[in-house]
N, C-alpha and C positions, 0 to 999 in steps of 0.2 A: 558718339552722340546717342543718346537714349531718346527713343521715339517713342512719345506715349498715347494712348488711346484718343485722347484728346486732339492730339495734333494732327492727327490719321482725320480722323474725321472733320476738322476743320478744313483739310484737304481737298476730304472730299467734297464737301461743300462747296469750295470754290469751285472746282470744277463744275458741280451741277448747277451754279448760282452762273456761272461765266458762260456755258455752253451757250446759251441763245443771244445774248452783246458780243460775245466775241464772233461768229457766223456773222451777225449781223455789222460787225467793224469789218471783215473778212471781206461781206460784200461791197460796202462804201469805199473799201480800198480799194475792190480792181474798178469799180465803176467811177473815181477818182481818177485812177490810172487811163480809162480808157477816156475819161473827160479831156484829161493832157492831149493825149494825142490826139483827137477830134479837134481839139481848140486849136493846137497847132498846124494842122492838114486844112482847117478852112481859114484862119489867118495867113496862110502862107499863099495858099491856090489866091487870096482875096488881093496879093501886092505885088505888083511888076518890079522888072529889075535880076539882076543876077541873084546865083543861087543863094551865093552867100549872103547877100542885100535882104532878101526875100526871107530868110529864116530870121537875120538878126532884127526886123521888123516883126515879127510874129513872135518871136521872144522878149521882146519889150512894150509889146501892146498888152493893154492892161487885162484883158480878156484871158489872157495866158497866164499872169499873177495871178488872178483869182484863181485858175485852174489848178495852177502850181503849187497854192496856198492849199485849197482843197486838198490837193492830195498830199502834203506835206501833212497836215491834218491827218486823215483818212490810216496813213504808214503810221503816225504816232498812237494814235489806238488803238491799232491793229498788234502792236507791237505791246504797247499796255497790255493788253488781254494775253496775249502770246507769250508776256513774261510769267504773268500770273498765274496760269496754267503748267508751266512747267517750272517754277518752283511748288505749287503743289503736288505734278509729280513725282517731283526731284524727293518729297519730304514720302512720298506713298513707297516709294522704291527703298530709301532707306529703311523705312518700317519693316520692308518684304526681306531684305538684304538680314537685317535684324533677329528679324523672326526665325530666318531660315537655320543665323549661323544659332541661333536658342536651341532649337529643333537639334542641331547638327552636333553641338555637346550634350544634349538631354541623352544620343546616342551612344556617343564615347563613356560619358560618367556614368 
């Protein structure tokens, strides 16, 4: 694959254009994540009954789906941004890989 200047920079771009949504998905996820477990810890502490009784209520109350949705959410964009960042590095590293081996016959010949 031939990587050209264009593509380099295009790259780059993404990354400078991603840095501050993807941090900001980064955050919505773990405060998603810590929403689940909160939701779960006061639905459960909130229903009598054995252990098992107690959780399977607190996972079917609907306070837990929105929770669950949220973070299901919060992992899907996080993941978006996560992809798109490392196919742009994936595309900087071949440039570097590229370059080098250019470099590395400009040596030899």
């Amino acid at each position: 694959m031939i990587v050209t200047d264009d593509m380099v920079q295009t790259a780059f771009d993404v990354l400078d254009q991603t840095r501050g949504p993807a941090a900001a998905a980064a955050k919505e996820k773990r405060q998603a994540e810590n929403a689940v477990k909160s939701t779960r810890g006061r639905l459960y502490l909130g229903f009598v009954g054995t252990v098992s009784e107690r959780n399977a209520k607190a996972e079917c109350h609907p306070d837990m789906r929105e929770a669950t949705d949220r973070d299901a959410e919060a992992h899907g964009l996080a993941a978006l941004f996560a992809n798109k960042r490392s196919d742009a590095m994936a595309m900087i590293d071949a440039w570097r890989t590229e370059s080098a081996n250019y470099r590395g016959m400009a040596r030899v010949g």
